[in-house]
C-alpha positions as CSV (number, residue, x, y, z in Angstrom):
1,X,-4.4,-1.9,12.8
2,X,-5.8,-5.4,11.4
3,X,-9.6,-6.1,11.9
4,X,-10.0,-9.1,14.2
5,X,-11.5,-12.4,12.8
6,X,-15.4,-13.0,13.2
7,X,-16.6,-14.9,16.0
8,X,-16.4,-18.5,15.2
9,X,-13.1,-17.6,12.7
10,X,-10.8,-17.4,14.7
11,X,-9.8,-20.9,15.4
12,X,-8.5,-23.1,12.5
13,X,-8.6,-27.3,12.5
14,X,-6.4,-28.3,9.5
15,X,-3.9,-31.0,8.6
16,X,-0.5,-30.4,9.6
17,X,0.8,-30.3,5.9
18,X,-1.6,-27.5,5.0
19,X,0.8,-24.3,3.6
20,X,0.5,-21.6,4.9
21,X,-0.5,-19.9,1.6
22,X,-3.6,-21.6,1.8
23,X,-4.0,-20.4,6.4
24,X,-3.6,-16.6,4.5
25,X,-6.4,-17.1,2.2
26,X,-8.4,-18.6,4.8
27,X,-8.2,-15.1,6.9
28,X,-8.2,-13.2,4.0
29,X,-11.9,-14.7,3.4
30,X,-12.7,-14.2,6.5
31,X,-12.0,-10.6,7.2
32,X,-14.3,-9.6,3.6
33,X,-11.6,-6.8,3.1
34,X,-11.9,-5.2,-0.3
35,X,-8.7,-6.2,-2.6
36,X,-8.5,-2.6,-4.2
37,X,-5.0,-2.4,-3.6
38,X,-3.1,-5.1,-5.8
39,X,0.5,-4.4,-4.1
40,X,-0.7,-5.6,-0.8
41,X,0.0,-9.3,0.8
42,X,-1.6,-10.6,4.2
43,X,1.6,-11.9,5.7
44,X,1.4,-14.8,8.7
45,X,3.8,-14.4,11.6
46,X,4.4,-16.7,14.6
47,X,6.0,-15.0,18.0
48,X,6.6,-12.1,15.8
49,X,8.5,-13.6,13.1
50,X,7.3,-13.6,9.4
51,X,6.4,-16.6,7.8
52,X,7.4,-17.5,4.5
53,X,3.9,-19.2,2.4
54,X,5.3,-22.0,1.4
55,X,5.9,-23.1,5.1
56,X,3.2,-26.5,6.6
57,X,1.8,-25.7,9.9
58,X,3.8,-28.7,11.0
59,X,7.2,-26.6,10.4
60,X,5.9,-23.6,11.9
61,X,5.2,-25.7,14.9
62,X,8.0,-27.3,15.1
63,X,10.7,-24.4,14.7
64,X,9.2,-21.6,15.3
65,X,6.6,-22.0,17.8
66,X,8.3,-24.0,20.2
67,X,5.7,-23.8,23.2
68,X,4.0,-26.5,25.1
69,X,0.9,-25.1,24.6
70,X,-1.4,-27.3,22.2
71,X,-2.8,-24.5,20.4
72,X,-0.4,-22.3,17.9
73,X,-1.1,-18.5,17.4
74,X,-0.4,-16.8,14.4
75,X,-0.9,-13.2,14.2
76,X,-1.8,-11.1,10.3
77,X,-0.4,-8.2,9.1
78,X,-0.8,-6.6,5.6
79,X,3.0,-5.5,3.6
80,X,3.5,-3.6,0.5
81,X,5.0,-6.5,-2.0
């Protein structure tokens, strides 16, 4: 079970062309997790579908999200790589 983001972390402004790469580092920050483990990668996932990092926010809106709602939630998960 992932740790949830700190107050005040959990929401994310950015430009739509912003890569998801960059949204994992973000949380990665964020949750101060110690990086003992090399083969483990924070993966992104959008209405339980994984995300691949080089995906834009804009994309992930547009074909995975598909809601009316104004605000996108992505959810984190750690995998063995």
């Amino acid at each position: 079970d992932m740790p949830h983001l700190p107050p005040g972390s959990n929401k994310l402004s950015a430009a739509k062309v912003l890569k998801l790469h960059k949204v994992a580092l973000y949380v990665e920050e964020r949750l101060q997790l110690p990086s003992s483990r090399q083969d483990l990668r924070l993966q992104l996932l959008c209405n339980d579908k994984p995300l691949p990092p080089d995906m834009t926010l804009a994309s992930v809106r547009a074909f995975v999200w598909k809601s009316g709602a104004d605000e996108m939630t992505l959810k984190y998960r750690y995998v063995t790589e």
